[in-house]
C-alpha positions in Angstrom: 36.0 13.6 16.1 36.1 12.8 12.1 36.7 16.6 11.1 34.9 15.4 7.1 32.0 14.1 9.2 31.5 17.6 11.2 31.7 19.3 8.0 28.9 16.7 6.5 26.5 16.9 9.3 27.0 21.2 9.6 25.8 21.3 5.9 22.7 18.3 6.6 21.3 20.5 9.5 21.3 24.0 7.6 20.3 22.0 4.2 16.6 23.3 3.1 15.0 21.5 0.3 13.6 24.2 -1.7 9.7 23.6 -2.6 10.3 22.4 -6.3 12.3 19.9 -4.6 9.9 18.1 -2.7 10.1 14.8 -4.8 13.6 15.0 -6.9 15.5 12.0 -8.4 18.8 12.0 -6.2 20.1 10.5 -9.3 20.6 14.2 -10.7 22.5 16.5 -8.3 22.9 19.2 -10.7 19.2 20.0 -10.9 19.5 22.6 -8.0 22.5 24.7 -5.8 20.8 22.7 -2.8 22.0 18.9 -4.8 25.5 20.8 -5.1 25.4 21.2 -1.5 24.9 17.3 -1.5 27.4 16.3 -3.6 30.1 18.8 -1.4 29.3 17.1 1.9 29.4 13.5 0.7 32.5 14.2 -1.5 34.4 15.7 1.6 33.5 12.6 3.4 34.1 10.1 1.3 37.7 12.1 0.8 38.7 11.5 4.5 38.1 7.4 4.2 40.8 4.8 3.4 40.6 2.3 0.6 39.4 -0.2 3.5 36.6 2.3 5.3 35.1 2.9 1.5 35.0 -0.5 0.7 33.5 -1.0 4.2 30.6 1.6 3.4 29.3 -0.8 0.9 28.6 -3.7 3.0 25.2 -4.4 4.9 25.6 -7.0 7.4 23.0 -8.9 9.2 24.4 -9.1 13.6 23.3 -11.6 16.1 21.8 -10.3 19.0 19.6 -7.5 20.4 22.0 -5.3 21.9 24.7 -3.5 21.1 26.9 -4.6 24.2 25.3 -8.5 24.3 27.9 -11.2 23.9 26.0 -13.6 21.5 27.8 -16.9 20.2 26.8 -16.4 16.7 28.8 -13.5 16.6 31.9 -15.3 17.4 31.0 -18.4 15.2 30.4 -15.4 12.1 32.7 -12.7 13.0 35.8 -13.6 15.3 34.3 -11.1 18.2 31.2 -11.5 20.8 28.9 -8.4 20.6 27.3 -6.4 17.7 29.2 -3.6 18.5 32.5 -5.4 18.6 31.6 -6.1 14.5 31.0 -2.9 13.4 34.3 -1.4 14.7 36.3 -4.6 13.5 34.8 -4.4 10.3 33.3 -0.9 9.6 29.9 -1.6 6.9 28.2 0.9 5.9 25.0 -0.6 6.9 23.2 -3.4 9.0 20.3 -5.1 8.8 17.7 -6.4 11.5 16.2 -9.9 11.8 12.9 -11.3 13.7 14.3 -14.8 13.4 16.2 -17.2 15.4 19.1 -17.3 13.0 19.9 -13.4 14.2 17.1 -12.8 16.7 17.6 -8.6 16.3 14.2 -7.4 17.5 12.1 -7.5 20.5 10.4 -4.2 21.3 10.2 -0.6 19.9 12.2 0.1 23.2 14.9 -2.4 22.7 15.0 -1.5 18.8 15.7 1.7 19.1 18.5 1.1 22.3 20.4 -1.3 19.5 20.5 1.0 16.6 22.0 3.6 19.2 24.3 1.3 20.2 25.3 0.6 16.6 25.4 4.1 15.7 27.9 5.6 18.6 30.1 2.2 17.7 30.6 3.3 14.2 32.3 6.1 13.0 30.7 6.9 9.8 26.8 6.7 10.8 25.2 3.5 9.4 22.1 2.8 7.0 20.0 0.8 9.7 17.2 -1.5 7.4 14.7 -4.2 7.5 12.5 -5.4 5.5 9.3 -4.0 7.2 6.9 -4.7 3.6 3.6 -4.9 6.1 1.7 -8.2 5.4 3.6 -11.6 4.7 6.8 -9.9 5.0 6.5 -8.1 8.0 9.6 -8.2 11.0 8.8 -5.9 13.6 5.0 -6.7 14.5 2.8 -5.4 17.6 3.0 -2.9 19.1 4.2 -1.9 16.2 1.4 -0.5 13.6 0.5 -3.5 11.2 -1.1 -3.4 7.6 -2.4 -6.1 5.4 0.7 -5.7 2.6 0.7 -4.8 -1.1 -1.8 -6.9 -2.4 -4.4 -6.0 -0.2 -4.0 -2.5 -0.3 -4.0 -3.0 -4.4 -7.3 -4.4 -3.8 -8.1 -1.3 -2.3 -7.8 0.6 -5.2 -6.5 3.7 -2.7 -3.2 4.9 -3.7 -3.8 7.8 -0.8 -4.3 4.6 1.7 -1.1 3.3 0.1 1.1 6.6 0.8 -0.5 6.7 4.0 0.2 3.5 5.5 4.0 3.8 4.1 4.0 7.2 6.0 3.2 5.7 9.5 5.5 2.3 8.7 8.3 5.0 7.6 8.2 7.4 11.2 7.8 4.5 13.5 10.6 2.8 12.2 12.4 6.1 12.1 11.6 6.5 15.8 13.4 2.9 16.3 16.6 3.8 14.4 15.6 2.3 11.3 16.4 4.9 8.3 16.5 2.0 4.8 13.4 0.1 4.2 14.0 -2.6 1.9 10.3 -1.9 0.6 7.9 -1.5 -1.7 8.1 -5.2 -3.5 7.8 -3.3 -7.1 7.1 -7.0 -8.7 4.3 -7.4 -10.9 2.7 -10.5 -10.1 2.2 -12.0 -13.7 2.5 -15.9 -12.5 -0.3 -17.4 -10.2 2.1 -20.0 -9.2 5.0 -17.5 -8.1 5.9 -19.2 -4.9 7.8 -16.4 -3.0 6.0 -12.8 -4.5 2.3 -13.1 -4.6 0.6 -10.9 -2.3 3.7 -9.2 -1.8 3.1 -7.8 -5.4 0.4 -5.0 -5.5 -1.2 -6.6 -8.8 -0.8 -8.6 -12.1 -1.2 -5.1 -13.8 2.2 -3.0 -14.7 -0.2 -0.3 -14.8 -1.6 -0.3 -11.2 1.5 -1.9 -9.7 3.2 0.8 -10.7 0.4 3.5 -9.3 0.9 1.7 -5.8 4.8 1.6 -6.3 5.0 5.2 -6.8 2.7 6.5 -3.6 4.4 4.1 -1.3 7.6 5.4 -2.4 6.6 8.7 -1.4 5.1 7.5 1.8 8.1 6.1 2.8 10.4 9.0 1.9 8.4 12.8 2.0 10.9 14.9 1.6 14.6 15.5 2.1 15.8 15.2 5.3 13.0 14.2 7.3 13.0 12.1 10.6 10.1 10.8 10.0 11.2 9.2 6.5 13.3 6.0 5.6 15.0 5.6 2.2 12.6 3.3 0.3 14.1 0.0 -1.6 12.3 -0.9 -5.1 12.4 -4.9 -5.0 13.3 -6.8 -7.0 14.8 -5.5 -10.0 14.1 -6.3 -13.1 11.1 -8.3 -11.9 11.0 -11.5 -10.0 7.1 -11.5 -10.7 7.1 -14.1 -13.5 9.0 -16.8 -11.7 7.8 -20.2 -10.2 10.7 -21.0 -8.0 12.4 -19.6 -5.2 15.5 -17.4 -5.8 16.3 -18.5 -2.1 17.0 -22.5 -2.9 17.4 -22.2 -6.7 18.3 -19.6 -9.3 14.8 -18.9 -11.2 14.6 -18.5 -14.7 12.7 -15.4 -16.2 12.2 -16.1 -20.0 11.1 -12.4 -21.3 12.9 -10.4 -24.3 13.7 -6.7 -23.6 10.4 -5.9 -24.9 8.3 -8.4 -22.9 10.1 -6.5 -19.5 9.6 -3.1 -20.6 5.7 -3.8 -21.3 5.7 -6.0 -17.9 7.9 -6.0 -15.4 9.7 -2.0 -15.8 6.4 0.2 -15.1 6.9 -0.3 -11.4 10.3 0.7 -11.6 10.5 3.5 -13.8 7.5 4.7 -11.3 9.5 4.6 -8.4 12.2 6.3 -10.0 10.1 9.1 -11.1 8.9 9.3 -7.3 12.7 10.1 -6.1 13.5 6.5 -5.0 16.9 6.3 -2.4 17.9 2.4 -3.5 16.8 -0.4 -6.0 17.0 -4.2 -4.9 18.3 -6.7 -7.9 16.6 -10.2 -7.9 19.3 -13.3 -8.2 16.9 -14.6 -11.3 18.4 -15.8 -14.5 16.8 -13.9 -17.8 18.6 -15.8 -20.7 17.3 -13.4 -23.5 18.2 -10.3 -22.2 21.9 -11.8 -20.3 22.7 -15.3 -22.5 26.0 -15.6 -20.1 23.5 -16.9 -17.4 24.5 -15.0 -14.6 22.2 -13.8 -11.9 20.7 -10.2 -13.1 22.6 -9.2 -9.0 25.7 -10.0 -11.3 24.7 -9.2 -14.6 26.2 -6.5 -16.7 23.7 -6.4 -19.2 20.8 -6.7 -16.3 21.8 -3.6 -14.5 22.2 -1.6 -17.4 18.6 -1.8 -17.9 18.5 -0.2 -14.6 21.1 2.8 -14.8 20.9 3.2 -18.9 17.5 1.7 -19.9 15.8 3.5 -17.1 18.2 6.3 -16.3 18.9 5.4 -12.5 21.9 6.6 -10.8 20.7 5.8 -7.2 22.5 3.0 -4.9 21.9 -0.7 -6.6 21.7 -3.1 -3.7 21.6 -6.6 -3.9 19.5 -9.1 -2.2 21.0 -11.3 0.3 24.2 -12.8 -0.9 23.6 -15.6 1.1 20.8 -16.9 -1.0 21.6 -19.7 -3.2 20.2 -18.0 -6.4 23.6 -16.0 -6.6 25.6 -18.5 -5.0 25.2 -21.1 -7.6 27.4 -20.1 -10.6 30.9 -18.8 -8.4 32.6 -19.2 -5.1 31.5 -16.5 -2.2 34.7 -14.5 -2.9 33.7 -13.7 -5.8 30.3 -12.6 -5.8 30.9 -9.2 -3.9 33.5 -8.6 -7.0 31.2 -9.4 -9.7 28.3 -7.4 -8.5 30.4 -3.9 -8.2 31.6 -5.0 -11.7 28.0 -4.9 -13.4 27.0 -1.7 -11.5 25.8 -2.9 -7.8 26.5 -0.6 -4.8 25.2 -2.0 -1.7 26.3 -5.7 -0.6 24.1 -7.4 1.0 24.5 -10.0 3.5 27.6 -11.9 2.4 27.8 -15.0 4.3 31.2 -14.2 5.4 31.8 -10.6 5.2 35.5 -10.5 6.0 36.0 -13.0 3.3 34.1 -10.2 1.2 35.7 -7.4 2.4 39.3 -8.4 1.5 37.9 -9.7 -1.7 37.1 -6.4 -2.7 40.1 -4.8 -1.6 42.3 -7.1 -2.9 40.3 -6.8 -6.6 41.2 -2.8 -6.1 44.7 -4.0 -5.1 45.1 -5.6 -8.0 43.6 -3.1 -10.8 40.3 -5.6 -11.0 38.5 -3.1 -10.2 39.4 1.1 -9.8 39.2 2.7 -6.9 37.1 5.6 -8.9 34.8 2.8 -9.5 34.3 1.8 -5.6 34.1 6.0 -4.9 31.0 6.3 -7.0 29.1 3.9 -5.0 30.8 5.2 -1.8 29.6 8.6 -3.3 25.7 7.1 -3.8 25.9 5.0 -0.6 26.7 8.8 1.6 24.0 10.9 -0.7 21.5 8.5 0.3 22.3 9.0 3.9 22.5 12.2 3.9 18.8 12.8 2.1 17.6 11.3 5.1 19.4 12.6 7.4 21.2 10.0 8.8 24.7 11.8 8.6 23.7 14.8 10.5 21.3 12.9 12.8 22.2 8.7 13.3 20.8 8.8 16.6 16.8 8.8 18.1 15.7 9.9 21.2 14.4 6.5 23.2 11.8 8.3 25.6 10.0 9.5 22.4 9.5 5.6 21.0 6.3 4.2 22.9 4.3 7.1 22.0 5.2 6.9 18.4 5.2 3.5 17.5 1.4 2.1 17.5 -0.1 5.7 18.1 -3.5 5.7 18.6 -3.9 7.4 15.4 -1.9 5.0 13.1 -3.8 2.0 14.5 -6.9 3.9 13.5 -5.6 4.8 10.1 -4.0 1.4 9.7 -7.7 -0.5 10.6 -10.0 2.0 8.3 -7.1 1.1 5.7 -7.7 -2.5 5.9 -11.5 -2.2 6.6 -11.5 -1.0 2.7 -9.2 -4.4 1.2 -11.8 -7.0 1.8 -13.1 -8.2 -1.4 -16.1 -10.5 -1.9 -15.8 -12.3 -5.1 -19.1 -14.6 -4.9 -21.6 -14.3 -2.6 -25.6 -15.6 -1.9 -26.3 -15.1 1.7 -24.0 -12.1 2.9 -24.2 -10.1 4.8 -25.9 -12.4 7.9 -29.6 -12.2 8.3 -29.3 -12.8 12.0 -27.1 -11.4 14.3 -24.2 -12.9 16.1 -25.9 -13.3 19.1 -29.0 -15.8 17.5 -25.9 -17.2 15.4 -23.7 -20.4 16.6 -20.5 -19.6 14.2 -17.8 -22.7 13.2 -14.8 -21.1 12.2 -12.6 -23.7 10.6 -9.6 -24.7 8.4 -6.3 -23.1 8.2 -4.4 -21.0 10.6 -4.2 -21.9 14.1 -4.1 -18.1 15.5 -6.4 -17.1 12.2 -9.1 -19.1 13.1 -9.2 -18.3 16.8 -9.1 -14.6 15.7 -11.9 -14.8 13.9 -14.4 -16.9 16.2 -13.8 -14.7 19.2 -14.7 -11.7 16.3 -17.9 -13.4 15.1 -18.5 -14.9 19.3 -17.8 -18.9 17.4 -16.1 -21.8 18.2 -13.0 -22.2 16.2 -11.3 -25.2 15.0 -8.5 -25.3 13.3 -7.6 -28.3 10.9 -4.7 -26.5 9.5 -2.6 -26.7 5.9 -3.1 -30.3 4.9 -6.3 -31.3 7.1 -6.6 -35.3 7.7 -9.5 -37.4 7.1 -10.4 -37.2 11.3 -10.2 -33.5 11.4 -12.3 -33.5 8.2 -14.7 -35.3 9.8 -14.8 -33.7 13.0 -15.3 -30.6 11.5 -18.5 -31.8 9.7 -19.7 -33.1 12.9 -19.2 -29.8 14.6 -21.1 -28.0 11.9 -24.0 -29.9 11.8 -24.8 -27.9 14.9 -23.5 -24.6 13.9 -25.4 -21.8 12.2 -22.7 -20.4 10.1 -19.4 -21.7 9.1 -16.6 -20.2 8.2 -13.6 -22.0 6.5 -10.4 -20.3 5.7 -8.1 -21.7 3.2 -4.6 -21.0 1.9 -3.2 -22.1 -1.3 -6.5 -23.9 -1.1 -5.5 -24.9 -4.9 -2.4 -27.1 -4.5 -4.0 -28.8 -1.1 -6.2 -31.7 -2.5 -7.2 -31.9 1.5 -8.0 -28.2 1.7 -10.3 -28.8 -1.1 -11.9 -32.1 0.4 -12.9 -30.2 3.8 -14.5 -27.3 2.3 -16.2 -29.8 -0.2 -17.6 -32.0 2.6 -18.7 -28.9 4.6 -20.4 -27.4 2.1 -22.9 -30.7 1.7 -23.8 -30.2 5.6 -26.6 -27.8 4.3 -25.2 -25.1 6.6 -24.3 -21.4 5.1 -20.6 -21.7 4.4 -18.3 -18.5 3.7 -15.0 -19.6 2.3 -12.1 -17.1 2.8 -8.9 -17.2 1.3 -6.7 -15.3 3.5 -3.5 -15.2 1.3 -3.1 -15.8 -2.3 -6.9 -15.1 -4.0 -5.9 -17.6 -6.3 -7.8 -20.0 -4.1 -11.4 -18.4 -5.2 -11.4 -20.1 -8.4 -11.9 -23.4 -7.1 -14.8 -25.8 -5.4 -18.8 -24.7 -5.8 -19.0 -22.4 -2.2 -21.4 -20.2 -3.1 -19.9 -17.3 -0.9 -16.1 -16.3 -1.2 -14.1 -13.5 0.0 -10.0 -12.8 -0.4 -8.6 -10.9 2.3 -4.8 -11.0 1.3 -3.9 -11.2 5.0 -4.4 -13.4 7.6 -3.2 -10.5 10.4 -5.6 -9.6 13.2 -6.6 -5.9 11.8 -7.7 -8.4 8.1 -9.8 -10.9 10.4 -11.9 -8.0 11.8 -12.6 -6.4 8.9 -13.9 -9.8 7.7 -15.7 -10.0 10.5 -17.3 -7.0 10.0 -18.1 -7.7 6.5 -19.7 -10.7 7.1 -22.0 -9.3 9.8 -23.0 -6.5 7.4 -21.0 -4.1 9.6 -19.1 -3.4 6.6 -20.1 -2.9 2.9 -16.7 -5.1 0.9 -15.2 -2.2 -1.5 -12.2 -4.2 -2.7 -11.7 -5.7 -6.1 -9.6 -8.5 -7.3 -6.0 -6.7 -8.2 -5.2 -9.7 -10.1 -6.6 -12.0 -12.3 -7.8 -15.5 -11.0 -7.3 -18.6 -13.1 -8.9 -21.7 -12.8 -12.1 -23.9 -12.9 -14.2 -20.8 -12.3 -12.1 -17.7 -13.2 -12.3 -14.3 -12.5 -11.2 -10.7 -14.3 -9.1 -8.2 -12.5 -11.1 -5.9 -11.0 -13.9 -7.9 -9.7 -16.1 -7.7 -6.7 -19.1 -8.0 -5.0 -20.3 -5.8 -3.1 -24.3 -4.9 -1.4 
């Protein structure tokens, strides 16, 4: 057994945070005898590492496969050995991360989660930050049975910063109870572009102010206090503020054209919230901001951009980058490099590199060398180990799997999660809501985009539903205008309604039918602004627990209490904090 890791986990189990505690910055461990405690413990761990293991600590790496013990191609292809298991002891990170996709394929069920990050855990002899990026809404990797919310922007349209702790609180113990102990969440952008292609409703609001309101009760949703299962360490994204962008940092490297005053008034509120709240880690953005860094360099590599962070801002928490295998940081030096650069402006965590003992030995070699100090790789190592150990994970990597199925998707956090929701809808025009007949006098068309969305909502409101998707054609158009020339009601859902000249055409050649129409834009509420339907609603979501409480807003189940979190541009515009309600 690692004698410094006994010693850690002795003092994590008999660690009480004192009352005056409950929400500290980890940043300062000299507020209290109990953050002494902290720094002791890490220190005596990080003493009993080689050069190699420390350098390891700061590495999350993404795994292919769903168990620990499953021989999976892409492993060998990535990592010169077959199972996930096999890659944390060859390579020892400090942290992995898990993957819905095909490219990884890490998740299947709370059961199977929660056997994995076991798995990982007893392979790896320093216990290991276990993340996702569980945001709820668009970004959302572990779904049913899992407990599912409608994201940031909805829950900004909620106005409920209680709602917004809440639903981080449930998100935080079920994936706690599957092994998960880093959430790469909240998204701490403020959406100050319409035509941001990659934030949007993963952004709260358009307002500093609020987005930072929402920032700050997540964060202490996610975390409570020190040392609690039921808590992950939250992840601030992306820093300084990928809001005000209008490409993707994962094909390009955006440009962000603020001054240092422009991002203090904008884009720092959220951040300097969540850092008041005790946040565990900070995500940089691979964005370019030529006024504050003129070098060009990605603010994950930027000297000048980080030092907003740790000096402007006063954070000494782990720095983690985003994916290193994005092209936004990849475009300026050779993947060798990268890991090098980032520690050099003040990064801890390294995320993703595409080959990670490429990275490793980069690093090392860079210490090797005098490049870079090994007192400079301890204080991350140092940050990387506190962080841990506020949650618990070094006195406690491991959950018990016959406790999973009843605490992900309680009965009580689907509740919470649906009332939650039931208060995002917003209705931002409207002339003949709620329905004056019920469902069951009422033949409902529910058309346009979202295969699943669309057949979610008809069996809601008892309709026929037909989808025409994204970029409807001229036969879909018309056969949905011949299908509502019968119907009562219908019901078209759009999504980035405004840059589909299509989307537009359908819901203008419904609306001269002569039937009601409700039009529903069920991502970005952008799409309000535009065509003459005279009802319109933004839902933020297009998940199942959004669709019903449409549903039930449009059957007058459901008075609408949300209001627009950002403000709509466009042929008929609308001010933040607008909505209709009866």
């Amino acid at each position: 057994m690692f004698r410094p890791l006994v010693a850690a986990a002795a003092v994590a189990a008999s660690f009480v945070v004192p009352p005056a505690a409950a929400a500290p910055t980890p940043a300062t461990p000299d507020q209290s005898a109990s953050a002494q405690q902290v720094r002791s413990a890490v220190t005596e761990l990080a003493e009993g590492l080689s050069l190699e293991e420390k350098v390891g600590q700061l590495f999350v790496t993404y795994l292919h496969g769903q168990a620990a013990d499953e021989v999976h191609p892409g492993n060998q292809r990535d990592f010169g050995v077959g199972t996930p298991a096999e890659v944390i002891a060859k390579y020892r990170p400090g942290g992995v991360v898990y993957f819905n996709n095909p490219s990884y394929d890490n998740i299947d069920t709370p059961q199977q989660i929660a056997r994995l990050s076991n798995g990982l855990q007893r392979a790896s002899r320093v216990p290991l930050a276990v993340a996702t990026d569980q945001e709820t809404g668009l970004v959302t990797r572990i779904g049913a049975p899992a407990t599912q919310f409608p994201g940031n922007m909805a829950l900004g349209a909620g106005r409920s910063t209680r709602d917004a702790e809440r639903a981080a609180a449930i998100t935080a113990s079920e994936l706690r109870a599957m092994g998960i102990n880093q959430n790469f969440a909240p998204d701490a952008d403020v959406n100050s572009n319409p035509a941001n292609p990659v934030i949007g409703v993963r952004s709260y609001s358009s307002d500093p102010a609020l987005a930072a309101e929402f920032t700050a009760a997540q964060v202490r949703g996610y975390q409570q206090r020190w040392l609690s299962r039921d808590s992950v360490s939250a992840t601030a994204k992306h820093f300084p503020g990928h809001g005000d962008t209008d490409e993707d940092s994962h094909t390009t490297l955006p440009v962000v054209d603020r001054t240092v005053e422009q991002w203090r008034a904008v884009d720092a509120p959220p951040f300097e919230a969540a850092i008041r709240a005790g946040i565990d880690s900070v995500m940089t953005a691979h964005i370019r901001l030529p006024r504050i860094d003129p070098s060009g360099e990605p603010a994950t590599l930027s000297k000048p951009a980080i030092d907003l962070l740790r000096n402007d801002l006063g954070y000494d928490g782990v720095v983690i980058t985003d994916s290193l295998a994005m092209a936004g940081v990849r475009k300026m030096h050779p993947d060798a490099e990268i890991p090098v650069l980032a520690l050099k402006a003040g990064v801890d965590q390294l995320l993703m590199p595409v080959d990670l003992g490429l990275a490793i030995d980069s690093v090392v070699a860079a210490v090797r060398s005098g490049e870079l100090t090994e007192k400079r790789i301890d204080q991350s190592v140092l940050r990387v180990l506190r962080m841990k150990f506020l949650r618990g994970t070094l006195g406690h990597p491991l959950v018990d799997e016959s406790r999973v199925d009843a605490s992900v998707g309680a009965p009580q956090n689907l509740a919470a999660a649906q009332a939650i929701t039931d208060r995002t809808i917003t209705v931002v025009r409207n002339e003949s809501l709620p329905l004056k007949t019920t469902l069951k006098t009422t033949s409902a068309l529910v058309t346009g985009w979202g295969e699943t969305t669309t057949r979610t909502l008809a069996g809601l409101l008892g309709g026929t539903a037909l989808p025409t998707g994204g970029t409807p054609t001229e036969a879909q158009i018309a056969e949905a205008v011949r299908a509502a020339a019968s119907a009562d009601l219908v019901v078209v859902l759009t999504n980035a309604l405004s840059k589909q000249p299509t989307q537009q055409a359908l819901l203008t050649r419904l609306l001269a039918v002569g039937k009601p129409v409700v039009a529903v834009a069920v991502q970005n509420p952008y799409d309000v602004a535009h065509t003459a339907a005279p009802n319109w609603l933004a839902t933020y979501s297009y998940g199942a627990g959004s669709m019903a409480a449409l549903a039930k807003v449009i059957t007058g189940e459901l008075k609408p209490s949300g209001r627009l979190p950002v403000a709509v541009p466009g042929p008929t515009p609308y001010p933040i904090g607008h909505g209709v309600t009866w």
